[in-house]
Each structure stands twice: as structure tokens, then as C-alpha cells.
MARMARKE-81382 format. One record per residue (C-alpha): residue number from 1; residue in three letters; x, y, z. Coordinates in pm, whole numbers. Layout:
<sites>
   k   r   east  north     up
 NUM ALA      X      Y      Z
...
</sites>
This chain:
<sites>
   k   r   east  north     up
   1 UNK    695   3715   2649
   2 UNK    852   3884   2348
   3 UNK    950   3713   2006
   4 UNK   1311   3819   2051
   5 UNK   1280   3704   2404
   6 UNK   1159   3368   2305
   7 UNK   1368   3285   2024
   8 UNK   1651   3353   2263
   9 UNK   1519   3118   2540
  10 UNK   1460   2811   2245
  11 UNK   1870   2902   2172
  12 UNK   1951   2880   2513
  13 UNK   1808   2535   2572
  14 UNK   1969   2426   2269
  15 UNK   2308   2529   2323
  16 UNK   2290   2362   2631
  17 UNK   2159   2038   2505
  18 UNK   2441   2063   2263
  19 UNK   2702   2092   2548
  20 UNK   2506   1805   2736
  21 UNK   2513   1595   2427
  22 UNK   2185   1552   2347
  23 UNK   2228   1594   2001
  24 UNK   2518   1355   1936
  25 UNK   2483   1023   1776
  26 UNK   2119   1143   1621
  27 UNK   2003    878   1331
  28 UNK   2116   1067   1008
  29 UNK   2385   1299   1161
  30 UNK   2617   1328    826
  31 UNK   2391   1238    574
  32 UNK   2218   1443    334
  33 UNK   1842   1519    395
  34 UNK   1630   1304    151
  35 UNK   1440   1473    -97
  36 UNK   1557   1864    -75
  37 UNK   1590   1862   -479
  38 UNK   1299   1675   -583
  39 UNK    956   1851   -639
  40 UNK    743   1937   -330
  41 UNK    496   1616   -259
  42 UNK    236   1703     35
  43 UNK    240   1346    102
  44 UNK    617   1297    125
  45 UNK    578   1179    452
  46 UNK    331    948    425
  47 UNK    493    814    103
  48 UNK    823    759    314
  49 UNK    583    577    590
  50 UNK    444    330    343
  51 UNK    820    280    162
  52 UNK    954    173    548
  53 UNK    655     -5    667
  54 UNK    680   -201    334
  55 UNK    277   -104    291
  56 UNK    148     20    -35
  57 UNK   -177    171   -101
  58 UNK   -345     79   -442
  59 UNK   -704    226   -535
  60 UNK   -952    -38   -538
  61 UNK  -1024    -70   -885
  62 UNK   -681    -95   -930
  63 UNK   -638   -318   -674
  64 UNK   -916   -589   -761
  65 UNK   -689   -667  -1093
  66 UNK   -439   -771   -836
  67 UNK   -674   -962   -657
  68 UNK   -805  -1126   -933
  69 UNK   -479  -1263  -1029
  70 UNK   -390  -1362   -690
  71 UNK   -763  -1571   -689
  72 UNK   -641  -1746  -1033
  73 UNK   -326  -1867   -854
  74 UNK   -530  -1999   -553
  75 UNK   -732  -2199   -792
  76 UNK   -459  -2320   -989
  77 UNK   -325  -2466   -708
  78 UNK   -707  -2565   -561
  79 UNK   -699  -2947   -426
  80 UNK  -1091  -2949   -589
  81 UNK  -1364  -2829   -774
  82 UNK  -1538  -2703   -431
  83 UNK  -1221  -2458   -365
  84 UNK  -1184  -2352   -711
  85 UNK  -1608  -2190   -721
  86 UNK  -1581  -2113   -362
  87 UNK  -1252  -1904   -450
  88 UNK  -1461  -1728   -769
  89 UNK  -1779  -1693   -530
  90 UNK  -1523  -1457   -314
  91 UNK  -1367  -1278   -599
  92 UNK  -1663  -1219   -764
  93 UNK  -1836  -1079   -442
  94 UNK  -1563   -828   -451
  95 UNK  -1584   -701   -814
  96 UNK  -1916   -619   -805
  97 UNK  -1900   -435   -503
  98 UNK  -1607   -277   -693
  99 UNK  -1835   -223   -938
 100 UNK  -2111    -71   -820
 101 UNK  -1981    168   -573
 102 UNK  -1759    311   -872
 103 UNK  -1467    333   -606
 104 UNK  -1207    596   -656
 105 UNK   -938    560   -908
 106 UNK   -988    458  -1250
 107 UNK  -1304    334  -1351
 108 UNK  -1243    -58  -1295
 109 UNK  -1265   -270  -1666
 110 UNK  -1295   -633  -1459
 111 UNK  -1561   -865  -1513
 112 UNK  -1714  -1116  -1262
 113 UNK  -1525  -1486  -1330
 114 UNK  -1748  -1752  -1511
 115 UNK  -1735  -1995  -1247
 116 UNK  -1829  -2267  -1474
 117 UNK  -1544  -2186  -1722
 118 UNK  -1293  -2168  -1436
 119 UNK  -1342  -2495  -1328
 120 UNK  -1289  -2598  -1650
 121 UNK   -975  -2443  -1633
 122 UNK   -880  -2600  -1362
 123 UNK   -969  -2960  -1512
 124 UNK   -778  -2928  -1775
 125 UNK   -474  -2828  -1578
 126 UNK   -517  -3105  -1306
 127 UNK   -559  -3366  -1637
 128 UNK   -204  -3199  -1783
</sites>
């Protein structure tokens, strides 16, 4: 089959789909297409993905800061001294594997938690 004759069978079954209807009432008919003046992006559609799966991607030794912080609020609110070293245990599991695999992204600046010196964080918060 020819080019011109194939480009004319593809515009055949569209016209018809038109006058069937098949393209009425598609999500975004009338709107502007997103993103036809910004800068190309290879990943625009994964970006777009992420943005309406509410997902986000962080490198992981940008990512471990994160968790860190979220492991500081789990032993703030720790019932005991057990949860509060088993929490820094986890954490600092995950930092040094951060660590020594030298994971993409930045290189990561954290330092394993003294679990001695959190728990006396958390004392002094539970005696506030």
C-alpha cells in the first residue's frame, strides 16, 4: 500500500468517526494543550503522571533528610525509651546504606543518630 494511499484510508476512518461521533465529548475538547510554550522536557509525561497520581520521586540521599525528620517526629511522639532506639536502629540502618552505596543524587551530608543522645531528647521532652 502506498503512503498517499494510506494517509487517505487513516482520513477516511476519521471522517467517519467524526460523523459517528466518536470524537465528541473527548476530556479536554476546548481547552488549550498543556505545555506547548514551555521548554521541551523528555519526561513531561512522566512528570504529569507523578503530578496526578500525587507521587513524587526524590533521590535517595535527598530523600533520607526527609526520612530523618519524619523518624524525629515518630520519636517525639514515642510512648518509651524502647520505641524511641528502635525508631533510630531503623533510621540509622537506612543512612548507612545511603551511605555506602553513594546513591544517585547529591552526595548525602547525614550522619547516623546518636541513639543515646536521642533518648535524651526524648526525656527531656516527656519531663517538659
Amino acid at each position: 500500500m502506498s503512503m498517499r494511499r494510506w494517509e487517505s484510508a487513516v482520513e477516511q476512518q476519521i471522517a467517519e468517526g467524526m460523523r459517528r461521533g466518536e470524537f465528541a465529548n473527548l476530556p479536554g475538547t476546548g481547552k488549550p494543550i498543556e505545555g506547548l510554550a514551555a521548554d521541551h522536557d523528555e519526561d513531561w509525561w512522566l512528570k504529569a503522571k507523578l503530578r496526578a497520581e500525587r507521587l513524587s520521586y526524590l533521590p535517595p540521599t535527598i530523600r533520607i533528610r526527609k526520612e530523618v525528620e519524619e523518624a524525629r517526629e515518630a520519636m517525639a511522639a514515642a510512648s518509651n525509651e524502647s520505641v524511641v532506639r528502635r525508631i533510630v536502629d531503623d533510621i540509622n540502618v537506612r543512612i548507612r546504606d545511603i551511605n555506602r552505596r553513594g546513591a544517585e543524587g547529591p552526595p548525602s551530608t547525614v550522619m547516623v543518630l546518636d541513639p543515646d543522645a536521642e533518648v535524651a531528647k526524648w526525656r527531656a521532652r516527656m519531663t517538659e
